[in-house]
DRENDO-1510 file (C-alpha; in Angstrom, 1 decimal, always signed):
<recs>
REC; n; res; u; v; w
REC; 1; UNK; -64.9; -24.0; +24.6 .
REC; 2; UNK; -61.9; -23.7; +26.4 .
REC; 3; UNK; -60.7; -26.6; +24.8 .
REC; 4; UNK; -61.0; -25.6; +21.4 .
REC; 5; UNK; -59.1; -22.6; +22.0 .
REC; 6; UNK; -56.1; -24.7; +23.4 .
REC; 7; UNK; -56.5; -27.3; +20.6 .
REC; 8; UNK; -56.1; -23.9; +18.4 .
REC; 9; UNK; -53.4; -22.5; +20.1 .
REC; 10; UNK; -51.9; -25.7; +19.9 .
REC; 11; UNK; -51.7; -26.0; +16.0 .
REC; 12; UNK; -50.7; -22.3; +15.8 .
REC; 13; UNK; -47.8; -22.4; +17.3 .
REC; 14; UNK; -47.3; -25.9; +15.4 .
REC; 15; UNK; -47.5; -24.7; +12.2 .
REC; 16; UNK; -45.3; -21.1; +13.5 .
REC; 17; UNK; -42.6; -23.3; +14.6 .
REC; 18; UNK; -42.9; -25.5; +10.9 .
REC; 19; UNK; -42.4; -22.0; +9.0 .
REC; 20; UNK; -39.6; -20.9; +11.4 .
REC; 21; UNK; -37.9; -24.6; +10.9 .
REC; 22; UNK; -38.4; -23.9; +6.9 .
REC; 23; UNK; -37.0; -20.5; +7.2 .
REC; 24; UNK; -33.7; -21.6; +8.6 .
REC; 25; UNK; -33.5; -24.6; +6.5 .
REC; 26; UNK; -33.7; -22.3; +3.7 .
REC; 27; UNK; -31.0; -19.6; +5.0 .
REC; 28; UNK; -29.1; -23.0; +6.0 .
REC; 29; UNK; -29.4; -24.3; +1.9 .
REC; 30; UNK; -28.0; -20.7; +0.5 .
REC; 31; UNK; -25.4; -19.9; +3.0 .
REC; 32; UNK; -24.2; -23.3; +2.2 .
REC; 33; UNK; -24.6; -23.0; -1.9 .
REC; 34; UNK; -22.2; -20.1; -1.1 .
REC; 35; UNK; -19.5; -21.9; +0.7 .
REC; 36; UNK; -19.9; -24.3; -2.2 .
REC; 37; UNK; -19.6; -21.5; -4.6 .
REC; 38; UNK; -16.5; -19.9; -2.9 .
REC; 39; UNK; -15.0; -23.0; -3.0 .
REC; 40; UNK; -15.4; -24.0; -6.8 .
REC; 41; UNK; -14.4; -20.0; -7.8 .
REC; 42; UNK; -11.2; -20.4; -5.5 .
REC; 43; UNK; -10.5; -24.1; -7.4 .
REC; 44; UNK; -10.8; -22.7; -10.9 .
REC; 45; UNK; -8.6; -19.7; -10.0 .
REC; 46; UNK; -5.6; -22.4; -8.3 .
REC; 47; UNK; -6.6; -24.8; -11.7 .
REC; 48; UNK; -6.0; -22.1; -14.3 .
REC; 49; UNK; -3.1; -20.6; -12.6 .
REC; 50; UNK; -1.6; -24.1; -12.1 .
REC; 51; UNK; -2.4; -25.1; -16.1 .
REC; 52; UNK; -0.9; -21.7; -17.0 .
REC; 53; UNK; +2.7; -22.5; -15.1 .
REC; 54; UNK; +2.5; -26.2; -16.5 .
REC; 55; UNK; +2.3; -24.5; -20.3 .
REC; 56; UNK; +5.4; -22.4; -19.6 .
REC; 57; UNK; +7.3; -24.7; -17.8 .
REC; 58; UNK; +6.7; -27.7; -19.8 .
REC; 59; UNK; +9.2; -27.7; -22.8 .
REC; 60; UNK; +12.1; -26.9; -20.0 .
REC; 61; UNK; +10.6; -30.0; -18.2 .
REC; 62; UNK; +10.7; -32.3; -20.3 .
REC; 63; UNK; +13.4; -31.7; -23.2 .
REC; 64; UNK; +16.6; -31.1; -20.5 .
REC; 65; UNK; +15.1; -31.9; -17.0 .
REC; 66; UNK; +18.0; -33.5; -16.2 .
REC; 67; UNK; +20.0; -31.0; -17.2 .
REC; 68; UNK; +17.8; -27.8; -15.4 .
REC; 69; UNK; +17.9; -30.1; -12.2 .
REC; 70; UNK; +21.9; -30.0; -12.1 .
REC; 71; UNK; +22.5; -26.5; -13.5 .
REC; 72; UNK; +23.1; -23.7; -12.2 .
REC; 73; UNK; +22.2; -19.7; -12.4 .
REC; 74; UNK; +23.5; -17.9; -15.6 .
REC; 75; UNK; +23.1; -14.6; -17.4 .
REC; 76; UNK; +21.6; -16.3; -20.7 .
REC; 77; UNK; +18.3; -18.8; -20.6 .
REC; 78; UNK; +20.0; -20.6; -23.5 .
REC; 79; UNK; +22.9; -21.8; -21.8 .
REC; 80; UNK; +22.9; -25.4; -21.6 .
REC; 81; UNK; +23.8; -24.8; -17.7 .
REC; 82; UNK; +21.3; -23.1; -16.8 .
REC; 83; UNK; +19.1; -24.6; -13.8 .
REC; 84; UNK; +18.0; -24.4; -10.4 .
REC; 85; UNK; +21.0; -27.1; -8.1 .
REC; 86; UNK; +22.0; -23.5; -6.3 .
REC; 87; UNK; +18.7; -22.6; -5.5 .
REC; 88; UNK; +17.5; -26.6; -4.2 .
REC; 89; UNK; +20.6; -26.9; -2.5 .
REC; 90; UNK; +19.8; -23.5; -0.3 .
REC; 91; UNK; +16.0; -23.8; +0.2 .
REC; 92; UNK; +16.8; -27.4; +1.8 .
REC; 93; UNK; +19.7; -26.2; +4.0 .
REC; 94; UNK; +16.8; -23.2; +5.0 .
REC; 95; UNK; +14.4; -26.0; +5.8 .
REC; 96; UNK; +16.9; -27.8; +8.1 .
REC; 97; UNK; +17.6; -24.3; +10.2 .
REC; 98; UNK; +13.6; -24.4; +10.5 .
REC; 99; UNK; +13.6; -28.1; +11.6 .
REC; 100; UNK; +16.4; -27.8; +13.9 .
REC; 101; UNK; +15.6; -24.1; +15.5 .
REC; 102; UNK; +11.9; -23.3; +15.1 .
REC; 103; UNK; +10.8; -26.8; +15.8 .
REC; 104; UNK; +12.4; -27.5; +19.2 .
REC; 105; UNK; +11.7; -24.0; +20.2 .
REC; 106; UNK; +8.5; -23.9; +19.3 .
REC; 107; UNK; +7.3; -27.2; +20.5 .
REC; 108; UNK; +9.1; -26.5; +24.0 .
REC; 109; UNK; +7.5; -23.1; +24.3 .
REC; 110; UNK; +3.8; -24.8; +23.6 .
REC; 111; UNK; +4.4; -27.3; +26.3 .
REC; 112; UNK; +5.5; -24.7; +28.5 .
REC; 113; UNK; +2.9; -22.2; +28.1 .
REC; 114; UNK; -0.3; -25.0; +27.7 .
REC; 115; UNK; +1.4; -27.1; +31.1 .
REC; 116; UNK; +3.2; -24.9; +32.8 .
REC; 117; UNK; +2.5; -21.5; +32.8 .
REC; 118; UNK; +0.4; -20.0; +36.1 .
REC; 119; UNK; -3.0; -18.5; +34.1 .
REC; 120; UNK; -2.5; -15.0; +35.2 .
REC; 121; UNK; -2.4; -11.8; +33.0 .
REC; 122; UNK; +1.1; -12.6; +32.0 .
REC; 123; UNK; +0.5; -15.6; +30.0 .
REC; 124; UNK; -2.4; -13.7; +28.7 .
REC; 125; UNK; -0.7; -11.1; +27.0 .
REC; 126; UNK; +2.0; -13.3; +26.3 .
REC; 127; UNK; -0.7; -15.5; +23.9 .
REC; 128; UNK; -2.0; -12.5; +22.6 .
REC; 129; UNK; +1.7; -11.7; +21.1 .
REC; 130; UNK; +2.3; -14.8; +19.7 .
REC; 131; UNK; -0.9; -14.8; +17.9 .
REC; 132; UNK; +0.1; -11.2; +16.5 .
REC; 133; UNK; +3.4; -12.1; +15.5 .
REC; 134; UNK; +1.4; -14.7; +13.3 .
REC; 135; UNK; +0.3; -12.0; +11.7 .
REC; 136; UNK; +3.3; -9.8; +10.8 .
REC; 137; UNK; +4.1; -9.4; +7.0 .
REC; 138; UNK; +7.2; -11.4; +6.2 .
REC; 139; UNK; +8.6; -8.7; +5.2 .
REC; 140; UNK; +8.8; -7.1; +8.7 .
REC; 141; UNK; +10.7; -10.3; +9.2 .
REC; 142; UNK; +12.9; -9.4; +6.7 .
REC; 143; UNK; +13.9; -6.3; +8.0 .
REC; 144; UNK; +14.6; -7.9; +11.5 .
REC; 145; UNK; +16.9; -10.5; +10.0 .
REC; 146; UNK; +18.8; -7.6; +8.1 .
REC; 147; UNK; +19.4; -5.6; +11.1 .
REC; 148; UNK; +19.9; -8.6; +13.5 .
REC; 149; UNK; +21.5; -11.0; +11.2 .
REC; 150; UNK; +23.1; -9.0; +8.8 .
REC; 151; UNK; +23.9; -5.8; +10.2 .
REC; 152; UNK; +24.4; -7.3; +13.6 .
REC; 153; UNK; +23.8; -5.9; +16.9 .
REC; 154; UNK; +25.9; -5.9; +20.3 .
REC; 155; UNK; +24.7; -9.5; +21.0 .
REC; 156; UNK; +25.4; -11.0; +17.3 .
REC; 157; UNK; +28.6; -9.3; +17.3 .
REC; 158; UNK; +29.7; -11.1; +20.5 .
REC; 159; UNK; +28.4; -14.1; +19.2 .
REC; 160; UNK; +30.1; -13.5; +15.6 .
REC; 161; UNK; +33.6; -12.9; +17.6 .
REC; 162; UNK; +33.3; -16.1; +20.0 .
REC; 163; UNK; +32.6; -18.3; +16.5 .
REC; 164; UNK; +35.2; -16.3; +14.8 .
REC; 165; UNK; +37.7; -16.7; +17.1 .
REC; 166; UNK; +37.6; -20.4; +17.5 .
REC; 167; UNK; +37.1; -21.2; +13.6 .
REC; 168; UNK; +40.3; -18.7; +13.4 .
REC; 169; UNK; +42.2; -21.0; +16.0 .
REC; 170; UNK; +41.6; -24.2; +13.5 .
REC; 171; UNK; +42.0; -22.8; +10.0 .
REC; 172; UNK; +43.6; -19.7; +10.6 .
REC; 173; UNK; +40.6; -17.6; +8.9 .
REC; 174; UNK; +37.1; -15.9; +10.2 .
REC; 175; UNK; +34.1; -18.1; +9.5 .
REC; 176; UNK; +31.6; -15.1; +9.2 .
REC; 177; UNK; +31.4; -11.8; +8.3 .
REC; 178; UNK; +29.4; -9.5; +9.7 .
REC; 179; UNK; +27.6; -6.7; +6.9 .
REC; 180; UNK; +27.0; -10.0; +4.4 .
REC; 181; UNK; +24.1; -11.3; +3.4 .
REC; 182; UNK; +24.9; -15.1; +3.9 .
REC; 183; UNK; +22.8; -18.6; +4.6 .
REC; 184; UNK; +22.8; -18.3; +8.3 .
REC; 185; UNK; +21.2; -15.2; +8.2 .
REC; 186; UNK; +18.4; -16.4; +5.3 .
REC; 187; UNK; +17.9; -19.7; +7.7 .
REC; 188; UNK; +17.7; -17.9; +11.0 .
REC; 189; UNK; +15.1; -15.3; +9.8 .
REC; 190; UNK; +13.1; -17.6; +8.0 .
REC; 191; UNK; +13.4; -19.7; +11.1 .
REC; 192; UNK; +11.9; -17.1; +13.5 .
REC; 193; UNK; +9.2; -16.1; +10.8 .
REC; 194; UNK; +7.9; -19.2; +11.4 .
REC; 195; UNK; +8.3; -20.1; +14.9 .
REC; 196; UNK; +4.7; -18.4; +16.3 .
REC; 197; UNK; +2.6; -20.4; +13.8 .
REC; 198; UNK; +4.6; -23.5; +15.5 .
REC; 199; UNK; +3.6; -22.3; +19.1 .
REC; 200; UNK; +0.2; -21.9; +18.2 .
REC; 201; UNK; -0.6; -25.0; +16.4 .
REC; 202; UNK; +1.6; -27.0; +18.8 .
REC; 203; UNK; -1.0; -25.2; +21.7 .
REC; 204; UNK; -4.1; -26.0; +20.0 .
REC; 205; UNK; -3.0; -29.6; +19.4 .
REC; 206; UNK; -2.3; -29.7; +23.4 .
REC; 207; UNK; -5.1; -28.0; +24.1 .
REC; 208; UNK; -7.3; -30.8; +22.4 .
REC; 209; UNK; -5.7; -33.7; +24.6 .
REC; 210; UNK; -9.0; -34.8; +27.4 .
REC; 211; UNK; -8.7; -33.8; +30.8 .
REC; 212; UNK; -9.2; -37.4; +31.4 .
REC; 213; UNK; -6.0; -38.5; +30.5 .
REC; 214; UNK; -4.1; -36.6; +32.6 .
REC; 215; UNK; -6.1; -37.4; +35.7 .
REC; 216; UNK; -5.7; -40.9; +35.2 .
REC; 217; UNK; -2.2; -40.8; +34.1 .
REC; 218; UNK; -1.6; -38.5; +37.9 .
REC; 219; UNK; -4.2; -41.5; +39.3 .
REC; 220; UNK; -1.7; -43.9; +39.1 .
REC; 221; UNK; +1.2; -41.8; +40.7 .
REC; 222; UNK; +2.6; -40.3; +37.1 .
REC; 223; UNK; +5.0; -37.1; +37.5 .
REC; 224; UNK; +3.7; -33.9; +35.5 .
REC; 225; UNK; +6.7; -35.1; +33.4 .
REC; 226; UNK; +5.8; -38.6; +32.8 .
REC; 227; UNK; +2.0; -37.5; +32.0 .
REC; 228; UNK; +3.2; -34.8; +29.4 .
REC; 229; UNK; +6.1; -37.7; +27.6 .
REC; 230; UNK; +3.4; -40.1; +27.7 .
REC; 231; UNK; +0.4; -38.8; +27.2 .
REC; 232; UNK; -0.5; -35.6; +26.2 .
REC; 233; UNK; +3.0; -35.5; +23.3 .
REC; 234; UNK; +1.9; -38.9; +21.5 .
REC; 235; UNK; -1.9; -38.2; +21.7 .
REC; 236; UNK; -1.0; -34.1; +20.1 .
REC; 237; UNK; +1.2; -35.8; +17.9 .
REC; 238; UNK; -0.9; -35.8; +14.5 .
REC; 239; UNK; -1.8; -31.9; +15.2 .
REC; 240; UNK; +1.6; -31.2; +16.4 .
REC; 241; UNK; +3.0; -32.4; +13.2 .
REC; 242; UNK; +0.3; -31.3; +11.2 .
REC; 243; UNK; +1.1; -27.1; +11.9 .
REC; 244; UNK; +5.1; -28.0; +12.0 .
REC; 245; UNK; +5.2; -29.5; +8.2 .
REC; 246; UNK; +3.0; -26.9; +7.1 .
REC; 247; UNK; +4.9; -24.4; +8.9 .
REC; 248; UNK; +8.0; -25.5; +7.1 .
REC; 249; UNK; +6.3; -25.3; +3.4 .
REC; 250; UNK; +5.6; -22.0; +4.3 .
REC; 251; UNK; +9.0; -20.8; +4.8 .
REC; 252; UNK; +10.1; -22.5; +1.8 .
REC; 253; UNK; +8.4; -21.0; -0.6 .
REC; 254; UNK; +9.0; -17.3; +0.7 .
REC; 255; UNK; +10.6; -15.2; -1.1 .
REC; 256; UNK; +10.1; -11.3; +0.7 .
REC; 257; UNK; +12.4; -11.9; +3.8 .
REC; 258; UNK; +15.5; -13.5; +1.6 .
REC; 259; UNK; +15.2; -10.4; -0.6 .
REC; 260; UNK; +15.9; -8.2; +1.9 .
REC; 261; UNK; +18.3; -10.3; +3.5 .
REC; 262; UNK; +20.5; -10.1; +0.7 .
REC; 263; UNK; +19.6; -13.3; -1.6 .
REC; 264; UNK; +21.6; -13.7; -4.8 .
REC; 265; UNK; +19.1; -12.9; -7.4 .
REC; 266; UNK; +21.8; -12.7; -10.2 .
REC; 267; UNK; +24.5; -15.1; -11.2 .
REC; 268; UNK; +26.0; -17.1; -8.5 .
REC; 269; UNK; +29.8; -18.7; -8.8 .
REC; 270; UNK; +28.9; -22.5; -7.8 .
REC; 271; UNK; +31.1; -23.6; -4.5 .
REC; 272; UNK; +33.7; -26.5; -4.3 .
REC; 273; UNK; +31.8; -29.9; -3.0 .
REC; 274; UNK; +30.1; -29.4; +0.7 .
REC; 275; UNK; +31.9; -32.9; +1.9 .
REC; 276; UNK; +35.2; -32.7; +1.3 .
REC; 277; UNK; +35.8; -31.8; +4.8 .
REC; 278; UNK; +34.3; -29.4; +8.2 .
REC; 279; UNK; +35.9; -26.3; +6.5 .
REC; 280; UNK; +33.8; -26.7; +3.1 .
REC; 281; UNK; +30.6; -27.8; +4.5 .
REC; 282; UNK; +30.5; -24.9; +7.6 .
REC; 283; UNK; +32.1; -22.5; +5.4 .
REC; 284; UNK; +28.6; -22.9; +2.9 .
REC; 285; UNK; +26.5; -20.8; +5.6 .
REC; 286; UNK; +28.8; -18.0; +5.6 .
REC; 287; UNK; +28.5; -17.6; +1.7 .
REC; 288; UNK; +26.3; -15.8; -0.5 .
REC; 289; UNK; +23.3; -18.1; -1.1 .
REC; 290; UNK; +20.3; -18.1; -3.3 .
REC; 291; UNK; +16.6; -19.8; -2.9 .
REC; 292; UNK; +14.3; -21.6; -5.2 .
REC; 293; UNK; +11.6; -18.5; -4.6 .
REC; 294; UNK; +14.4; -15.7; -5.2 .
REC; 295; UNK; +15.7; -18.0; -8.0 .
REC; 296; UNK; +11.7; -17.2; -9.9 .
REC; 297; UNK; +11.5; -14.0; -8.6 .
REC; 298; UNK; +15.1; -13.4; -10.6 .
REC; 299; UNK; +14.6; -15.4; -14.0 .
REC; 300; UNK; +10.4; -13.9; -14.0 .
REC; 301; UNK; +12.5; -10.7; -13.7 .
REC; 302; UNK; +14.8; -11.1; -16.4 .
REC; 303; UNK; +11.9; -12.6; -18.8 .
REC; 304; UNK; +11.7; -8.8; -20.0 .
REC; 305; UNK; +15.0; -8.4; -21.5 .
REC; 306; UNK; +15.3; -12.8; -22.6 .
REC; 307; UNK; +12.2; -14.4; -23.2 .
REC; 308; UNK; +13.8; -17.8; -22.4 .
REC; 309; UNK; +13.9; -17.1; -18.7 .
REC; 310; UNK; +10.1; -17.3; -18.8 .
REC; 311; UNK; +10.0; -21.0; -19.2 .
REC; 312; UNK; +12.3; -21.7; -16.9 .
REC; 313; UNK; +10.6; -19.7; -14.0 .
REC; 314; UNK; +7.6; -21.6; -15.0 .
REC; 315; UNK; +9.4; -24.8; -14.3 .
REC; 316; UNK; +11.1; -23.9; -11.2 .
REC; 317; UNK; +7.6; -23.1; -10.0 .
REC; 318; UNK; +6.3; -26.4; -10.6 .
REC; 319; UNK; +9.0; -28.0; -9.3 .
REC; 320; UNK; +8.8; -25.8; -5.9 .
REC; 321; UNK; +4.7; -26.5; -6.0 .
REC; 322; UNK; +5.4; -30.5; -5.6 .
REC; 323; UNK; +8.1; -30.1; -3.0 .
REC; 324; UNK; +4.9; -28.1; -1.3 .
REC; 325; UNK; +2.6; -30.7; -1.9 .
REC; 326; UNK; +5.3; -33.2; -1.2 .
REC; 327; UNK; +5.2; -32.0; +2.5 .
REC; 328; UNK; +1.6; -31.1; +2.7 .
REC; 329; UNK; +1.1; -35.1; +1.8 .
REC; 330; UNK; +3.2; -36.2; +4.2 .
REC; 331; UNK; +1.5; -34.1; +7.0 .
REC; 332; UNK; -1.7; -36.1; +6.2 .
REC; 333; UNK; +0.3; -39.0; +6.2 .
REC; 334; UNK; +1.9; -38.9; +9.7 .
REC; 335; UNK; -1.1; -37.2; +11.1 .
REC; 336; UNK; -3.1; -40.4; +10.0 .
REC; 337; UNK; -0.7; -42.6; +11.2 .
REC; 338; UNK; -0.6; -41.0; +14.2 .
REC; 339; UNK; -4.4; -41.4; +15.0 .
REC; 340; UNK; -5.0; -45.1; +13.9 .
REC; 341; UNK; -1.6; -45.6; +16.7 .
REC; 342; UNK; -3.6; -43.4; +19.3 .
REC; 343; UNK; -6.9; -45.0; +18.2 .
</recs>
């Protein structure tokens, strides 16, 4: 008798378990028909907006691309000068201010913190600012550029005389002016916009390396030094460059801290070549410079009062959405030729 009871205890809790497995596999099949349907909205809305942009920007595109690649801001959409050189030529001298400044920095300050730093409360609270400062609006980045940058401050001033002084003693002029909105001010801000989202993914990506290598790498009488240059850097590599690349498309295509910064949104006179000598080509980040977003945000302004302008915006667009995906590819590529070299 006692047996039986077991025996029906037994299937019981068999066929409980069987309904509870069902349950969860059926919670499990709608939470993941909803991912699948977030997804497909969010594709249709990026696929409609994208085919809407294409529509605009295609006669401009295809009847004078050559022409709209070379030009250069005017007052009228039909002028046959009219293009976007000004604006290319200052969101790639933006993106080397990233490279050169936020990268180093930000890479450097990763290493640090990850390898370095004691764990105490410090460090802590130290993360927890960087992760915040993620999260600012760029437009609060803006704002510090323009008082820092533009404005200037105690520090930037000293810095503005020592620069000033020295470019006065070779050419007999200032290189900077203080209370302008110029490219050194657009690349620094950007720069620093962008420099927590390098510390972060440059500590995630050293945060991932195994334990193991390091002890084996110290096993063998390896510096902290030597283990970091050869193996904890090469085997963060692919992540590394993964949030750096992405970082950098980011601060190209922003538009809210160069409008505050004081980004020609109008007509810009074009400058003399950047190469005929060290006066022309470090005089360029102490002029007025424009952007390829402030370039769209000023020819979508100007649509209103001349239609033409809204083609042309449309274009620019597409033509900043493949320098994006242009550096979004090559962060797969390099992160996959990364892993097959660590593999």
């Amino acid at each position: 008798m006692a047996l039986g009871t077991i025996g029906d205890q037994d299937v019981a809790s068999r066929v409980e378990a069987t309904i509870q497995r069902r349950g969860r596999d059926v919670r499990g099949t709608g939470f993941r028909f909803a991912l699948f349907a977030a997804l497909g909205i969010s594709t249709l809305i990026l696929v409609i907006l994208l085919v809407d942009v294409l529509t605009d920007g295609w006669p401009v595109l295809t009847d004078r691309l050559g022409d709209f690649w070379s030009g250069t801001l005017r007052s009228r959409s039909s002028d046959d000068s009219l293009g976007i050189s000004q604006g290319i030529v200052g969101s790639f001298w933006i993106a080397v201010f990233v490279a050169v400044l936020a990268f180093p920095i930000g890479i450097a300050a990763a290493v640090y913190l990850e390898e370095y730093a004691p764990r105490n409360w410090f460090t802590s609270v130290l993360d927890i600012v960087v992760r915040n400062l993620a999260g600012v609006p760029s437009v609060v980045y803006g704002l510090l550029g323009l008082f820092l940058f533009v404005k200037g401050t105690a520090v930037t001033n000293w810095f503005v005389d020592r620069v000033n002084n020295r470019w006065n003693a070779w050419y007999g002029e200032d290189l900077i002016e203080l209370g302008q909105s110029t490219l050194f001010a657009g690349g620094v801000t950007l720069a620093v916009l962008v420099l927590p989202i390098v510390i972060i993914t440059a500590a995630e990506a050293i945060r991932a390396v195994p334990q193991s290598l390091r002890e084996g790498a110290y096993g063998v009488g390896a510096t902290k030094w030597e283990v970091i240059k050869s193996q904890v850097l090469p085997f963060a590599a692919p992540g590394i460059l993964t949030g750096t690349l992405l970082a950098l498309a980011r601060a190209v295509g922003e538009a809210a801290p160069l409008i505050l910064v004081g980004a020609i949104t109008g007509r810009l006179a074009p400058r003399d070549s950047m190469f005929s000598g060290l006066e022309d080509f470090f005089g360029q980040f102490a002029d007025r410079f424009t952007a390829m977003p402030i370039v769209i945000v000023g020819w979508v302004q100007n649509s209103g009062r001349d239609e033409g302008f809204g083609p042309a915006a449309g274009a620019a667009i597409v033509v900043l959405l493949v320098f994006v995906i242009i550096m979004n590819s090559i962060a797969v590529l390099l992160r996959n030729y990364f892993e097959k070299k660590r593999g």
